[in-house]
py3Dmol code that shows the C-alpha trace and the ligand (Angstrom):
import py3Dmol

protein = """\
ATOM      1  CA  UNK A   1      90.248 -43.443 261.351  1.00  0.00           C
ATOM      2  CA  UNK A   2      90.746 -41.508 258.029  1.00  0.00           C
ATOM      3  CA  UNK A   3      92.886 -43.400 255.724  1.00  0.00           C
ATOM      4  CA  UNK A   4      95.321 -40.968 254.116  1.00  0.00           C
ATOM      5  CA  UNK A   5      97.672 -41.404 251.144  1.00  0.00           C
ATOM      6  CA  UNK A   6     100.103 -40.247 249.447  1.00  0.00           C
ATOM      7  CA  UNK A   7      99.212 -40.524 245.835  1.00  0.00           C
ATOM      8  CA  UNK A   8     101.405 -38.183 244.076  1.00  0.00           C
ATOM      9  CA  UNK A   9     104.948 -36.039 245.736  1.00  0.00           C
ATOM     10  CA  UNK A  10     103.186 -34.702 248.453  1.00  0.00           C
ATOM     11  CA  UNK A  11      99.823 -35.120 247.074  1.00  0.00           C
ATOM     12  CA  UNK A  12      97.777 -36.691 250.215  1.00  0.00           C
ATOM     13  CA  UNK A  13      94.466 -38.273 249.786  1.00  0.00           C
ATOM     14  CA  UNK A  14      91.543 -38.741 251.749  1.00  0.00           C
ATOM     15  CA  UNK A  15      87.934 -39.587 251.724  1.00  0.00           C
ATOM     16  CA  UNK A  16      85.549 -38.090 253.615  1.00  0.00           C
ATOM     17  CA  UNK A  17      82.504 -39.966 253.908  1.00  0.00           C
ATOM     18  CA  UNK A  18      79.045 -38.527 254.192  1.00  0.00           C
ATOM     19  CA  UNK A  19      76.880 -40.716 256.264  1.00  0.00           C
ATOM     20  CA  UNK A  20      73.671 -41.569 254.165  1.00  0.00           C
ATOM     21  CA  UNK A  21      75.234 -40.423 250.617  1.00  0.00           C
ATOM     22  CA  UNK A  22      76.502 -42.950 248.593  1.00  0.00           C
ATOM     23  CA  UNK A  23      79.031 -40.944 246.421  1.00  0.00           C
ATOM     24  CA  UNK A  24      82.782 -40.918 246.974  1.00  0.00           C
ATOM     25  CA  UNK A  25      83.799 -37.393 248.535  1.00  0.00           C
ATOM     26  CA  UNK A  26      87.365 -37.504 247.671  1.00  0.00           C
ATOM     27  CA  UNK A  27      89.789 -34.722 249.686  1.00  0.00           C
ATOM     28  CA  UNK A  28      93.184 -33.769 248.503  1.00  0.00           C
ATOM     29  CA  UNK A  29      95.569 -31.845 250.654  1.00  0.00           C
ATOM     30  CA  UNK A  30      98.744 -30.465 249.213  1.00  0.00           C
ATOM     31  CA  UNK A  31     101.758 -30.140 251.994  1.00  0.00           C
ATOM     32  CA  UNK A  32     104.419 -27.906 250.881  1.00  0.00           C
ATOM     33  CA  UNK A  33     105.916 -25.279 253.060  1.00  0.00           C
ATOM     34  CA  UNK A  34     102.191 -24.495 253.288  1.00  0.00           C
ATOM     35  CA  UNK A  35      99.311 -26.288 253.217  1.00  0.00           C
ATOM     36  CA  UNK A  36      96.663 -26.382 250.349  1.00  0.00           C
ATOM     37  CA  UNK A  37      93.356 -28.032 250.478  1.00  0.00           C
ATOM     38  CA  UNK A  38      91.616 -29.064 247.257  1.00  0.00           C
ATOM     39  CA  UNK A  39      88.114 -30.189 246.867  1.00  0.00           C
ATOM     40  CA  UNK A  40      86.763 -29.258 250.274  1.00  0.00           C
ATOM     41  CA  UNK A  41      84.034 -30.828 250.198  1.00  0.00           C
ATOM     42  CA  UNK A  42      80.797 -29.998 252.111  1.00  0.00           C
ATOM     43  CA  UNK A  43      81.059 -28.812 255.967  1.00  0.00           C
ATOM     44  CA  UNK A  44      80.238 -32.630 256.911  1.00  0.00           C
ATOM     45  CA  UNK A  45      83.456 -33.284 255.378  1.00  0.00           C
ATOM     46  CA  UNK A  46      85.294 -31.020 257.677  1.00  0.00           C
ATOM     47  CA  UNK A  47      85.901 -33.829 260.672  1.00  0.00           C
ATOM     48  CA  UNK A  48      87.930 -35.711 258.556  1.00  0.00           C
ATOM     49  CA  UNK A  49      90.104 -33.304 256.912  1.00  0.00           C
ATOM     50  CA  UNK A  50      91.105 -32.121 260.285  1.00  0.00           C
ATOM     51  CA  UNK A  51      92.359 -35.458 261.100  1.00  0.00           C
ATOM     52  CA  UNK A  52      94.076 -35.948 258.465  1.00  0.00           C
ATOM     53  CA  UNK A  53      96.068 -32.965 258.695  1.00  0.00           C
ATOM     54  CA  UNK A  54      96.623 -34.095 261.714  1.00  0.00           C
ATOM     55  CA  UNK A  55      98.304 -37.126 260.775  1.00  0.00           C
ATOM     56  CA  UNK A  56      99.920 -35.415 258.507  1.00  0.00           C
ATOM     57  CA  UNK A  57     101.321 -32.402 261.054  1.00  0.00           C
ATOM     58  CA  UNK A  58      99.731 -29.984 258.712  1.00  0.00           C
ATOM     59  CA  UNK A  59      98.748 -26.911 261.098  1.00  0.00           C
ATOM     60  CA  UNK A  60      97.528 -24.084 258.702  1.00  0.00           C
ATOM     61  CA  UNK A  61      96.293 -23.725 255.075  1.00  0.00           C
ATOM     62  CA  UNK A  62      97.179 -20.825 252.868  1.00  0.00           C
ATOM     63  CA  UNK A  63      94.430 -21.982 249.965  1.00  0.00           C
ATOM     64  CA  UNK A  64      91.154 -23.760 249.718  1.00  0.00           C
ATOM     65  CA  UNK A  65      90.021 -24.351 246.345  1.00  0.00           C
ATOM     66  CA  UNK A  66      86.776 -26.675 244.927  1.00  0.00           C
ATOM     67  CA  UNK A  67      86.775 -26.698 241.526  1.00  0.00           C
ATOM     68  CA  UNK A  68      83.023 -24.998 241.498  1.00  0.00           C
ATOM     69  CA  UNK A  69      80.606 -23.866 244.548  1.00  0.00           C
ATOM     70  CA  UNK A  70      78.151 -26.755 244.357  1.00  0.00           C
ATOM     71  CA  UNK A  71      77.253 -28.289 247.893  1.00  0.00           C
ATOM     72  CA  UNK A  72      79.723 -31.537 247.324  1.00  0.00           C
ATOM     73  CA  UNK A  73      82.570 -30.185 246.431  1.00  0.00           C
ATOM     74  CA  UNK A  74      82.551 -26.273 248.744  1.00  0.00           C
ATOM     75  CA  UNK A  75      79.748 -26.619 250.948  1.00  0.00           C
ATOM     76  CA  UNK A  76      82.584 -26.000 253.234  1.00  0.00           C
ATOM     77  CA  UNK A  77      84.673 -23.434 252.569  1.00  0.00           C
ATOM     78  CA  UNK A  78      82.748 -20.632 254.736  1.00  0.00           C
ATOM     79  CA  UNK A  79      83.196 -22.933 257.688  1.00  0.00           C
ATOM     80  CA  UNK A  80      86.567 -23.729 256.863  1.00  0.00           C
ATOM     81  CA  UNK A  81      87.282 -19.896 256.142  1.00  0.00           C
ATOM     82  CA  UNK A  82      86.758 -19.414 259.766  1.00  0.00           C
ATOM     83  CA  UNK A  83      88.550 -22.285 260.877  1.00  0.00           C
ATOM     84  CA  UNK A  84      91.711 -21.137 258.808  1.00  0.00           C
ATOM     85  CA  UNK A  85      91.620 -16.963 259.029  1.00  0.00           C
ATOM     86  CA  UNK A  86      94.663 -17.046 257.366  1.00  0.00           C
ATOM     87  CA  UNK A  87      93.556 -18.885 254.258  1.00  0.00           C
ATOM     88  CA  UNK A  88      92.547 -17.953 250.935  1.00  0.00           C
ATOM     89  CA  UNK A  89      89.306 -18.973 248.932  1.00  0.00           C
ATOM     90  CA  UNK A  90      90.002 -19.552 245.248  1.00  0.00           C
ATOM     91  CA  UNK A  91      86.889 -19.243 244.162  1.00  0.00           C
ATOM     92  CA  UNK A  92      85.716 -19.011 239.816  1.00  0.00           C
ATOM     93  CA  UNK A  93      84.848 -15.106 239.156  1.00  0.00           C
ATOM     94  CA  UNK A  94      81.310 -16.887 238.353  1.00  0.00           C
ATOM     95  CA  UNK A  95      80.957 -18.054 241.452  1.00  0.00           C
ATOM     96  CA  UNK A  96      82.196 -15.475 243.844  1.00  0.00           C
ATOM     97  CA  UNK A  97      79.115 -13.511 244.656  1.00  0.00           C
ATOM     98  CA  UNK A  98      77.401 -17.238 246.428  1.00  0.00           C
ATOM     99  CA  UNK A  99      80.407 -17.660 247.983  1.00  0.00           C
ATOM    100  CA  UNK A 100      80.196 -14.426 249.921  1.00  0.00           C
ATOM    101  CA  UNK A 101      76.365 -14.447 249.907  1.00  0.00           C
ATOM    102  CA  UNK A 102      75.292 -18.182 249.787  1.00  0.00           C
ATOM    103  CA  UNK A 103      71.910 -17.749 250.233  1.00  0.00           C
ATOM    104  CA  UNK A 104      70.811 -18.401 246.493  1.00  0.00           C
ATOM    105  CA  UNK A 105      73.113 -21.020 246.578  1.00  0.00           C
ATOM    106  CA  UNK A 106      70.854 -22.717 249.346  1.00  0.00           C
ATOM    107  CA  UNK A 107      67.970 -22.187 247.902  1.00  0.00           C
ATOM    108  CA  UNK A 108      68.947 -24.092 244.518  1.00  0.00           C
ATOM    109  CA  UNK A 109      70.862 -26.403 247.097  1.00  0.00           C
ATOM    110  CA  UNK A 110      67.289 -27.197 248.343  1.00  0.00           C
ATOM    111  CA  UNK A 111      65.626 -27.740 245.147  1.00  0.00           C
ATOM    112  CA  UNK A 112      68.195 -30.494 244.506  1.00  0.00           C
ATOM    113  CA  UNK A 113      68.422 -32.204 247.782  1.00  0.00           C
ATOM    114  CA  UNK A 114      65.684 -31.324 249.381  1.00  0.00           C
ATOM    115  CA  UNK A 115      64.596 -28.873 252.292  1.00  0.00           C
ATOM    116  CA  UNK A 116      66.476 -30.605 254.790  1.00  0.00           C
ATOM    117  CA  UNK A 117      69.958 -31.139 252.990  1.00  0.00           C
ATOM    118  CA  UNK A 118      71.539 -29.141 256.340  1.00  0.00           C
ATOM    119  CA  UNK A 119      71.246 -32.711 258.030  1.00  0.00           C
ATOM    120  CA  UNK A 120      73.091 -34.255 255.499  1.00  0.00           C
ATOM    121  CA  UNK A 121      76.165 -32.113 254.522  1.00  0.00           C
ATOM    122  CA  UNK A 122      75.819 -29.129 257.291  1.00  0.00           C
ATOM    123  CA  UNK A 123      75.432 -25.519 256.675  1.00  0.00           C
ATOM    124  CA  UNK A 124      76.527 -23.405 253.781  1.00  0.00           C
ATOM    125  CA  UNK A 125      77.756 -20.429 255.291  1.00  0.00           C
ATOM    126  CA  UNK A 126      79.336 -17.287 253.835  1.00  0.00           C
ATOM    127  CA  UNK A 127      83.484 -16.811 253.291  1.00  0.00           C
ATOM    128  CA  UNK A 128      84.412 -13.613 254.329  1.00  0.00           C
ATOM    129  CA  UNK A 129      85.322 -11.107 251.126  1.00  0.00           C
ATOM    130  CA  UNK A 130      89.016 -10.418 252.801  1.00  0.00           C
ATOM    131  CA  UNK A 131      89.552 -14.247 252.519  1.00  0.00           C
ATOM    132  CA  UNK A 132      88.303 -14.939 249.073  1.00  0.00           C
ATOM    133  CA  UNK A 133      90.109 -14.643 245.668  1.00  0.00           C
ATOM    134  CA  UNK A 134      89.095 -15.221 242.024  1.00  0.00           C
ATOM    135  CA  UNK A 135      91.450 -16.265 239.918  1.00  0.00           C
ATOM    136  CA  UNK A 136      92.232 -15.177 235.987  1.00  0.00           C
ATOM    137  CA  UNK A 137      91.944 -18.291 233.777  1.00  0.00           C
ATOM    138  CA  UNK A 138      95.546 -19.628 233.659  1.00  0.00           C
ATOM    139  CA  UNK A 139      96.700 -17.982 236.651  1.00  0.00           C
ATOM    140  CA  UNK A 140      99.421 -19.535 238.764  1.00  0.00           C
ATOM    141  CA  UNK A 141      99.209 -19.665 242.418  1.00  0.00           C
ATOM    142  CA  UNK A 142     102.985 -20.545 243.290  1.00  0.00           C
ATOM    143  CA  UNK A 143     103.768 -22.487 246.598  1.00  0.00           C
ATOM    144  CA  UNK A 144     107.421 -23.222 247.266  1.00  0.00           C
ATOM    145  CA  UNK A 145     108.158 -23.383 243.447  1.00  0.00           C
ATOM    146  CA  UNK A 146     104.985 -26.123 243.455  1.00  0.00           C
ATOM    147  CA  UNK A 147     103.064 -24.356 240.211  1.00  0.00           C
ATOM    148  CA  UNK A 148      99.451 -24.668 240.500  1.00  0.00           C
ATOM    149  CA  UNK A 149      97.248 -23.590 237.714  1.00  0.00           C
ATOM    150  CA  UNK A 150      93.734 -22.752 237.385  1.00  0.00           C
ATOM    151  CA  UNK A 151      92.358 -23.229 234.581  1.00  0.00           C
ATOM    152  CA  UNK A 152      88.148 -21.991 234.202  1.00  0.00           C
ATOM    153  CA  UNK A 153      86.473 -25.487 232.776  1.00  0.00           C
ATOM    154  CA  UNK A 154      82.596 -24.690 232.102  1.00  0.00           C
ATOM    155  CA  UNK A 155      80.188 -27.188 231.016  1.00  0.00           C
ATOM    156  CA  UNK A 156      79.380 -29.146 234.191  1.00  0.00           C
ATOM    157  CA  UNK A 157      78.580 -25.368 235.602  1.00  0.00           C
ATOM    158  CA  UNK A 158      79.527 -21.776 234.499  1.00  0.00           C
ATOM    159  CA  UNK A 159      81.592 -21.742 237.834  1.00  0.00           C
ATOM    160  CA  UNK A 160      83.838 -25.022 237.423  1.00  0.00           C
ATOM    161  CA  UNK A 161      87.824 -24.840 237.180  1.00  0.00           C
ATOM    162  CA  UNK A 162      90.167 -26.971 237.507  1.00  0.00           C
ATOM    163  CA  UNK A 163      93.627 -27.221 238.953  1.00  0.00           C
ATOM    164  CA  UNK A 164      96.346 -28.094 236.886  1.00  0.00           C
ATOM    165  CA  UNK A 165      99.673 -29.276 239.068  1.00  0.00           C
ATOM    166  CA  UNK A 166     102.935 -28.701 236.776  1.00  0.00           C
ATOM    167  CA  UNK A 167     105.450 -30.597 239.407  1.00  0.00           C
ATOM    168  CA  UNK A 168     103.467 -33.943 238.711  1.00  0.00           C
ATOM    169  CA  UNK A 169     101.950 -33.045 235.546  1.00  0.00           C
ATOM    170  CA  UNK A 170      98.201 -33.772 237.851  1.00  0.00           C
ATOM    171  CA  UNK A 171      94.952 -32.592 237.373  1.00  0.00           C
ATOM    172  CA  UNK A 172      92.031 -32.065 240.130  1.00  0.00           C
ATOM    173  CA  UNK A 173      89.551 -32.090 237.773  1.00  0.00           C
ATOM    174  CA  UNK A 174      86.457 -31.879 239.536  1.00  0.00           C
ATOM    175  CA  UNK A 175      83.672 -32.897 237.398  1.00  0.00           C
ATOM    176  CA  UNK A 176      85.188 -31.862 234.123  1.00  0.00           C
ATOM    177  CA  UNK A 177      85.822 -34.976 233.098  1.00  0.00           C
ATOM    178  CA  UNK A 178      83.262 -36.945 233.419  1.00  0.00           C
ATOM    179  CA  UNK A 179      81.649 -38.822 236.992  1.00  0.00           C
ATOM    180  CA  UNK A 180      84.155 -41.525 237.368  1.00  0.00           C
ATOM    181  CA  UNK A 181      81.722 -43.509 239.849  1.00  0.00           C
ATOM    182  CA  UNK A 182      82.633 -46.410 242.215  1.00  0.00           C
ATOM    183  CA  UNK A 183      82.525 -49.621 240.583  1.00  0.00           C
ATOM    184  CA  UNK A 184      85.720 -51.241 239.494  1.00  0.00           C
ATOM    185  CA  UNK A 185      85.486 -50.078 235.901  1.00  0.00           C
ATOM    186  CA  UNK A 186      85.807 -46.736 235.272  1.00  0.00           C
ATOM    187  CA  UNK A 187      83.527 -45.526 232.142  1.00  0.00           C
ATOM    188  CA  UNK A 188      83.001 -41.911 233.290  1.00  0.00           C
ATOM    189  CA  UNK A 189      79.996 -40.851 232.501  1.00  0.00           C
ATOM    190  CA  UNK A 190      79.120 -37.104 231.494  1.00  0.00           C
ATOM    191  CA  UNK A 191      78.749 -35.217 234.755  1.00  0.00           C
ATOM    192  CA  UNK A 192      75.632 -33.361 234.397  1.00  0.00           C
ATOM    193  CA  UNK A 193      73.672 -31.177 237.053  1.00  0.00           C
ATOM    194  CA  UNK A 194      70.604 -28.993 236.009  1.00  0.00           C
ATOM    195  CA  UNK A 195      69.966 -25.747 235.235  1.00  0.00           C
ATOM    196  CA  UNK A 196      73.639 -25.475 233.855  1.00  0.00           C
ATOM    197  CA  UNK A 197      75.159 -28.640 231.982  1.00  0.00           C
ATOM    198  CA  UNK A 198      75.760 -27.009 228.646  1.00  0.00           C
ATOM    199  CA  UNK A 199      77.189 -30.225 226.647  1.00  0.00           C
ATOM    200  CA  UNK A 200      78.562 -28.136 223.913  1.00  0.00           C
ATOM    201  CA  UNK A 201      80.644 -26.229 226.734  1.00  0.00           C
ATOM    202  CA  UNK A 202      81.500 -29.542 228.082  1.00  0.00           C
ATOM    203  CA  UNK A 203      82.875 -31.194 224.630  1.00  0.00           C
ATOM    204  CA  UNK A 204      85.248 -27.552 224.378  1.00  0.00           C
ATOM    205  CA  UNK A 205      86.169 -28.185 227.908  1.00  0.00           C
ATOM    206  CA  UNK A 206      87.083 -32.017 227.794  1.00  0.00           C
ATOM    207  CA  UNK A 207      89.635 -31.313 224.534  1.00  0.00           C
ATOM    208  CA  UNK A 208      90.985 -28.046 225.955  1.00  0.00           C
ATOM    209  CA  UNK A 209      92.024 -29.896 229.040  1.00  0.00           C
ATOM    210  CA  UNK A 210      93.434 -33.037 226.910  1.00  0.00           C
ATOM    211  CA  UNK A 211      95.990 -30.576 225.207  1.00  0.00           C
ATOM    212  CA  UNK A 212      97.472 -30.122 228.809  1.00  0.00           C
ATOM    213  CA  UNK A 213      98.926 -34.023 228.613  1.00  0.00           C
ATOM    214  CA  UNK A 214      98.349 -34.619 232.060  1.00  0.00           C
ATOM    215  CA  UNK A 215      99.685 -38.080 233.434  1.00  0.00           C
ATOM    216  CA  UNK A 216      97.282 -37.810 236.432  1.00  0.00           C
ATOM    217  CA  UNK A 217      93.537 -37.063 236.925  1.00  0.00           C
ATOM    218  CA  UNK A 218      93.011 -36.674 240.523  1.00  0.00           C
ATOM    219  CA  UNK A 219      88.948 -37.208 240.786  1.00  0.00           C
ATOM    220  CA  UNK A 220      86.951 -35.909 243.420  1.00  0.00           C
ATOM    221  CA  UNK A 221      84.088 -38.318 243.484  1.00  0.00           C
ATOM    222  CA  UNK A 222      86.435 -40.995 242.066  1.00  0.00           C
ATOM    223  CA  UNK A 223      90.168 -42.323 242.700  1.00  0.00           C
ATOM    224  CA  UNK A 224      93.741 -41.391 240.998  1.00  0.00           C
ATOM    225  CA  UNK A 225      94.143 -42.442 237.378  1.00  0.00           C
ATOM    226  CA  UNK A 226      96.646 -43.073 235.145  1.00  0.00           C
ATOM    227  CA  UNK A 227      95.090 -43.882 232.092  1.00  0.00           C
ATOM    228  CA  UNK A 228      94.254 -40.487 231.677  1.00  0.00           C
ATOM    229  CA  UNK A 229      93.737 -40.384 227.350  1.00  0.00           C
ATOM    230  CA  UNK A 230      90.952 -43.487 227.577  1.00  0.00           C
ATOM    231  CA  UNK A 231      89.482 -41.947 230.190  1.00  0.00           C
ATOM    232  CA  UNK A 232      89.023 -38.159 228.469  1.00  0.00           C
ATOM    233  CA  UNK A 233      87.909 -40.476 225.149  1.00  0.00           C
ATOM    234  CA  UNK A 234      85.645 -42.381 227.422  1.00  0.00           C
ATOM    235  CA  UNK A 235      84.096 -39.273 228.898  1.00  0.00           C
ATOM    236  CA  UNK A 236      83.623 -37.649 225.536  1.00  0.00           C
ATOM    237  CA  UNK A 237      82.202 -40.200 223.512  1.00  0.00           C
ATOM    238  CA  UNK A 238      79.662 -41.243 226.848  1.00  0.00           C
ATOM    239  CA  UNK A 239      78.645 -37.237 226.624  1.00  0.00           C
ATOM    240  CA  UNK A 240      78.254 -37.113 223.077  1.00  0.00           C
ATOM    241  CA  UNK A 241      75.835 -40.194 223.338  1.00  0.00           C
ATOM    242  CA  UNK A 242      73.790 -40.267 225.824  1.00  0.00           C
ATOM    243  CA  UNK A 243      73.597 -36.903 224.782  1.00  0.00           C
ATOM    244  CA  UNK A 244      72.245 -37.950 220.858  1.00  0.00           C
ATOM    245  CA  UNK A 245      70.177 -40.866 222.889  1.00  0.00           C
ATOM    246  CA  UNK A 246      68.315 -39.025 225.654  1.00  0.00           C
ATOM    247  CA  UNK A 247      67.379 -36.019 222.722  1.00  0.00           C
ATOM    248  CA  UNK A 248      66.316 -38.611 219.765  1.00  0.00           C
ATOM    249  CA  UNK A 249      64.455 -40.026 222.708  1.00  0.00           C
ATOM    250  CA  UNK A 250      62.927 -36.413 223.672  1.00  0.00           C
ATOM    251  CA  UNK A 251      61.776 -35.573 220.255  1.00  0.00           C
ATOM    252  CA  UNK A 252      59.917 -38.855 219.870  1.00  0.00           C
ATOM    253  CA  UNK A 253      57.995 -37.929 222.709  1.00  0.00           C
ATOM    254  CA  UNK A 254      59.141 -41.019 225.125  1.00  0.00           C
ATOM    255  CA  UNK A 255      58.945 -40.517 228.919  1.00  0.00           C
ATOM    256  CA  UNK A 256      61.532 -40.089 231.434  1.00  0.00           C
ATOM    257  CA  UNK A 257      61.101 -43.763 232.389  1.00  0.00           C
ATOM    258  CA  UNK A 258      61.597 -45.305 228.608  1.00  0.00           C
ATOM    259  CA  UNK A 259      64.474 -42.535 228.178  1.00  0.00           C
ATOM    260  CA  UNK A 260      66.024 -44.000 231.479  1.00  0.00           C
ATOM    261  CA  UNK A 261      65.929 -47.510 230.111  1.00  0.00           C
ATOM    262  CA  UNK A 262      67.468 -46.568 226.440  1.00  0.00           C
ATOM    263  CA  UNK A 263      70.378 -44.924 228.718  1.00  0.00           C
ATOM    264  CA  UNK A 264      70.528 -48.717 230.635  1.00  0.00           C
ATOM    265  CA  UNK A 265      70.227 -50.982 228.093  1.00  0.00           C
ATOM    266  CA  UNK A 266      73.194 -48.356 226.555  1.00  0.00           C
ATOM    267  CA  UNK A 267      75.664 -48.773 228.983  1.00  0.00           C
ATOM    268  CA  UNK A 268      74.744 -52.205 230.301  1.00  0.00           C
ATOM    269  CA  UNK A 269      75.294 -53.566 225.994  1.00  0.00           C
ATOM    270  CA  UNK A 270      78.900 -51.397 225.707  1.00  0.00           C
ATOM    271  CA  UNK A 271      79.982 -52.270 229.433  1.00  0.00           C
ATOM    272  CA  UNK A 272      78.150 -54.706 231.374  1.00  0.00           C
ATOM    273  CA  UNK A 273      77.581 -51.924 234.118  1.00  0.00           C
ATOM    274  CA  UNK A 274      74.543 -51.034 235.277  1.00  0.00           C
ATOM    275  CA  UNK A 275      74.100 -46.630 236.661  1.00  0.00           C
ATOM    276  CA  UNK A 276      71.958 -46.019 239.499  1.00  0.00           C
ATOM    277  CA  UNK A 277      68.927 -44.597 239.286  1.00  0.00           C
ATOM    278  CA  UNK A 278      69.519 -41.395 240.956  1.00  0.00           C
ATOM    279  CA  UNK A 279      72.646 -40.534 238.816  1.00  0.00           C
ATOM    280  CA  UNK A 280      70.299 -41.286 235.401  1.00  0.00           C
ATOM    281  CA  UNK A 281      67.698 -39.116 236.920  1.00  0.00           C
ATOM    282  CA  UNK A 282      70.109 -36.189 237.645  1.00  0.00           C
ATOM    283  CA  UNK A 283      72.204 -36.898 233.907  1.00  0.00           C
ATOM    284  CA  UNK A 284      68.336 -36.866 232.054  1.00  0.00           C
ATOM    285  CA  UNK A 285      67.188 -33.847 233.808  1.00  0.00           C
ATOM    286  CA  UNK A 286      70.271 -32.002 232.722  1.00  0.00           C
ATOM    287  CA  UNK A 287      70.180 -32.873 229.737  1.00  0.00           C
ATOM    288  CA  UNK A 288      66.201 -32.164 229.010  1.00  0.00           C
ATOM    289  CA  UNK A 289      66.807 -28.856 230.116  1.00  0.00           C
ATOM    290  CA  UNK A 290      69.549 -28.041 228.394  1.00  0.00           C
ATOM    291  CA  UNK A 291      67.784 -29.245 225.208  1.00  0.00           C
ATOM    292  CA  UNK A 292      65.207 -27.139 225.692  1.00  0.00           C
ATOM    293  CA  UNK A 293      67.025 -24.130 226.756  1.00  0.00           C
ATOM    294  CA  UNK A 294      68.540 -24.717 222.979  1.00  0.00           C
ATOM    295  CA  UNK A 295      64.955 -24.997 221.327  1.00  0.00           C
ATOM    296  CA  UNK A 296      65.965 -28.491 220.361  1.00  0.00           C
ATOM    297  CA  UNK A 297      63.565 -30.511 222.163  1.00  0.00           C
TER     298      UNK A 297
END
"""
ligand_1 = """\
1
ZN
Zn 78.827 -30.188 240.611
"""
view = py3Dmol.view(width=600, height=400)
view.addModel(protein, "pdb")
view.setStyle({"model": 0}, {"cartoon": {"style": "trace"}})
view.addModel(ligand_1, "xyz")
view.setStyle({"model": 1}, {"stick": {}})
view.zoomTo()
view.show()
């Protein structure tokens, strides 16, 4: 039974678990006159979106928009594009071209979770052209007088956007704001996938969206905050160090293992927490290559 909730004026809520991985794959469904679905999610997720529109009476969609193409947040949409003929893609001019033709998109898809990923999330399959559309940066889509803006946030990926909702001053912001996680304290921490975390990008990004003043960040591997200044502090200063760490740590030559452990003992001394291993391996290897992309390590 998919729990659904309410967690803004007709802001609905849902998470879609994907048996076997251990991140939160949250699902936010819009219902004005017409439906909107944001954060897809991959195709496993697509069960439990349908039942929740169905508890909701929701029939149709008019848009679908993840804030960027990777496999956990729009593995979906070309599945859900057929579903819903009617609907729209909003998809991030950089990240058209995979949506129509995925098959790049797989391959790095593979490289990062492995050949088999298919059995995990399901198939990444191609939107139609007629159903997608790329937004300008800033653009308004307009539902019943509900103003939704996109807004193009890079850093996490070239691709990412986010989704800024003017009736309850709300922002979907994907993983522009740092990986909020799922322990009871919420230190997000930066939210970096190789080849294309660029953390000077991210910095621009994380104070361009503070200047919006938003009351509300609706996460999508996290829950609904309030707090939303500490947070975007939180996610800065945790970029901007582990950042300075994992490079002094580079150029003196230590190995992924030690680097892993200065990144621990970091956040374990400021918050008592303790990251799993998969998310430190993921944050280092961005980071390594972005450092080296820059000639700096
Ligand atoms: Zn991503």
């Amino acid at each position: 039974m998919v729990d659904v909730k309410e967690v803004a004026h007709k802001v609905y809520r849902l998470e879609a678990p994907v048996p076997g991985v251990n991140t939160i794959f949250a699902v936010y469904l819009i219902q004005e006159s017409e439906g909107v679905l944001i954060e897809p999610g991959p195709t496993a997720a697509i069960p439990s979106i349908q039942e929740g529109m169905k508890q909701l009476g929701m029939e149709d969609l008019t848009y679908i928009i993840p804030t960027h193409i990777h496999i956990d947040h729009a593995g979906g949409i070309g599945t859900l594009a057929q579903l819903f003929p009617g609907a729209k893609v909003v998809v991030h001019p950089r990240g058209v071209k995979h949506a129509a033709d995925p098959s790049r998109l797989i391959e790095s898809t593979r490289t990062v979770f492995g050949a088999d990923f298919e059995a995990l999330f399901g198939p990444i399959v191609p939107v139609p052209e007629s159903q997608l559309k790329v937004p300008e940066d800033g653009e308004i889509i307009s539902i019943n007088g509900r103003e939704l803006q996109i807004i193009y946030a890079p850093g996490h990926a070239p691709h990412h956007m986010v989704i800024f909702d003017h009736s309850v001053n709300g922002l979907f912001c994907g993983e522009a704001l740092g990986l909020p996680g799922s322990s009871n304290i919420i230190f997000p921490l930066p939210a970096v996938a190789p080849p294309s975390f660029d953390q000077e990008l991210y910095l621009e990004t994380i104070e361009r969206l503070r200047q919006l003043g938003a009351q509300m960040l609706f996460y999508s591997h996290g829950g609904v905050e309030l707090e939303t200044d500490v947070l975007i502090s939180m996610a800065a200063e945790n970029t901007r160090t582990f950042g300075d760490i994992i490079l002094k740590a580079l150029k003196e030559g230590e190995t992924l293992e030690a680097i892993s452990r200065r990144i621990g003992d970091h956040v374990a001394s400021h918050y008592g927490l303790e990251v799993n291993e998969m998310d430190l391996a993921l944050i280092i290897a961005g980071y390594s290559f972005y450092f080296k992309k820059k000639g700096l390590a």
